[in-house]
C-alpha positions in Angstrom: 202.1 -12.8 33.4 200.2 -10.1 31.4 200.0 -8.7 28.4 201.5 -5.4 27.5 198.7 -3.6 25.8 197.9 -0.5 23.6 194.5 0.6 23.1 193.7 3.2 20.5 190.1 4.4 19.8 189.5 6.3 16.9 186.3 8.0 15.9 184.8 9.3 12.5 182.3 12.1 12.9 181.3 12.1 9.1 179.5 8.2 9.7 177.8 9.2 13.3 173.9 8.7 11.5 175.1 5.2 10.3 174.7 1.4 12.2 176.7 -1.5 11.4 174.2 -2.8 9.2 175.2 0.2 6.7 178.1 -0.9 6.3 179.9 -3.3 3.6 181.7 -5.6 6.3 184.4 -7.0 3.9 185.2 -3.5 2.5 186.0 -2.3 6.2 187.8 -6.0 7.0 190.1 -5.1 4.2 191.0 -1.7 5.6 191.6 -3.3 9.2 193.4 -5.7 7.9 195.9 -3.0 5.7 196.3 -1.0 8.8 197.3 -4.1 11.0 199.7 -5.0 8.2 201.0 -1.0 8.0 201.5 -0.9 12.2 202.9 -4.6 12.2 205.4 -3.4 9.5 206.5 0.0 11.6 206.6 -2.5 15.1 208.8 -5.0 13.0 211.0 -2.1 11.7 211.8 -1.2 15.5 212.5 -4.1 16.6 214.4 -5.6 13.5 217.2 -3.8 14.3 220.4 -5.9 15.1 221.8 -4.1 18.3 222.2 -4.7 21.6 219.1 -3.8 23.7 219.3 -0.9 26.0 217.4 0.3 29.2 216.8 3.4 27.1 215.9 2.7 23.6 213.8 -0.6 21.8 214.5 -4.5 22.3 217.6 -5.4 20.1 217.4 -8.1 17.4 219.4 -11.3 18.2 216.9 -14.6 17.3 214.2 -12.6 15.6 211.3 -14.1 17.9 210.2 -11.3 19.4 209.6 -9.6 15.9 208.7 -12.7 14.2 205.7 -12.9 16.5 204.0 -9.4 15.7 201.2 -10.3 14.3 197.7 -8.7 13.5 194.0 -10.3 13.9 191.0 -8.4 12.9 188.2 -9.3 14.5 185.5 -10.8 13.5 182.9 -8.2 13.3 185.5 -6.6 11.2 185.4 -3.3 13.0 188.9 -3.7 15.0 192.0 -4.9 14.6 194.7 -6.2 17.3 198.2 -5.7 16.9 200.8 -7.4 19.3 203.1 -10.0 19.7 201.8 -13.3 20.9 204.1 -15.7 22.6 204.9 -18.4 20.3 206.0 -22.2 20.8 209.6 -20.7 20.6 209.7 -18.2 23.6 209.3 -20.3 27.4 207.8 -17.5 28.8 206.3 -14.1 27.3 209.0 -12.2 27.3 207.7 -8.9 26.2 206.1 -8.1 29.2 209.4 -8.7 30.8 210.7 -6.0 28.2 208.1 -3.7 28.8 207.8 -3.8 32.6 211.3 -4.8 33.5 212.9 -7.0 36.2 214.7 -5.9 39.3 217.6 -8.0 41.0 216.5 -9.9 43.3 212.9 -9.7 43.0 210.0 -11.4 44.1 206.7 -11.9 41.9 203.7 -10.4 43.1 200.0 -11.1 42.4 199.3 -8.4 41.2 202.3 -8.0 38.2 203.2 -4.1 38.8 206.1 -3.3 38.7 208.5 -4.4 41.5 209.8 -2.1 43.9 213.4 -1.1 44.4 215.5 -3.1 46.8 218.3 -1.3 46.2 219.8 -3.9 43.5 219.1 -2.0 40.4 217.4 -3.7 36.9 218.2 -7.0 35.5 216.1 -5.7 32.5 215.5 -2.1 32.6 212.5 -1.4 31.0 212.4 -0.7 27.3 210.7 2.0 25.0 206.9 0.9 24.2 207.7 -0.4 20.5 204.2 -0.6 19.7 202.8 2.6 20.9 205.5 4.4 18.5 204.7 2.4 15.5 200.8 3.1 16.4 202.0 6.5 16.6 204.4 6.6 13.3 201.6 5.4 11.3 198.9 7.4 12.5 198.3 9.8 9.7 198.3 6.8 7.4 195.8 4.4 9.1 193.2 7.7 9.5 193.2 8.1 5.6 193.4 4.3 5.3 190.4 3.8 7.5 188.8 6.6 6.0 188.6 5.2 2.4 187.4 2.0 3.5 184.4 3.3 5.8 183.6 5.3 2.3 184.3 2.3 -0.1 182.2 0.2 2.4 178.9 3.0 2.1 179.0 3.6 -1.9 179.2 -0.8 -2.4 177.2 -1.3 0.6 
């Protein structure tokens, strides 16, 4: 099955005349790294909630493996960061994508993983508010000025 994803792009006009090589790499490692750890915080906080999940609101928090497995990974050029939850040893099957696409009664897998059509049945799982999206988005204003400071820290050591 695949991965629910996010993608974000974000762009700084003020470094446009600079390459990589300007750049202090473990200044700007350091800064990804914060940011993955501020958006996996906000992603846990929605999810951490102990409620029953509903068709219109995030996944509820009975066995905490769904939050548990939020994790970040900058890569290694240092210059992005990926925030998500990875199926761990504990989960048979990646559920999130279940969660995010939903499941109708009844169903039958496609190739092609959309979402399946309506047979008339209903959901088994409705599907549930993007989680990640929102905490990308609650923390938006954060990681800019995060990001920022690091490009900056990165030029003046560099």
């Amino acid at each position: 099955m695949t991965q629910p994803h996010v993608a974000a792009y974000m762009h700084f006009g003020a470094f446009d005349d600079f390459q990589r090589a300007n750049f202090n790499r473990s200044e700007i490692r350091k800064g990804f790294a914060k940011v993955g750890r501020l958006v996996q915080k906000e992603a846990r906080k929605l999810t951490g909630k102990a409620k029953r999940s509903g068709p219109d609101g995030y996944p509820g928090h009975r066995t905490g493996r769904l939050t548990k497995s939020i994790t970040p990974k900058v890569s290694r050029s240092g210059f992005m960061v990926r925030i998500m939850p990875n199926k761990t040893a504990a989960m048979k099957e990646y559920y999130p994508a279940y969660l995010h696409y939903g499941v109708r009664n009844g169903a039958k897998r496609t190739k092609g993983h959309r979402r399946q059509a309506d047979n008339g049945r209903g959901w088994r799982i409705a599907p549930r508010e993007n989680f990640m999206e929102d905490a990308l988005q609650k923390s938006n204003d954060r990681i800019v000025s995060i990001l920022q400071d690091a490009f900056a820290k990165s030029l003046h050591n560099g």
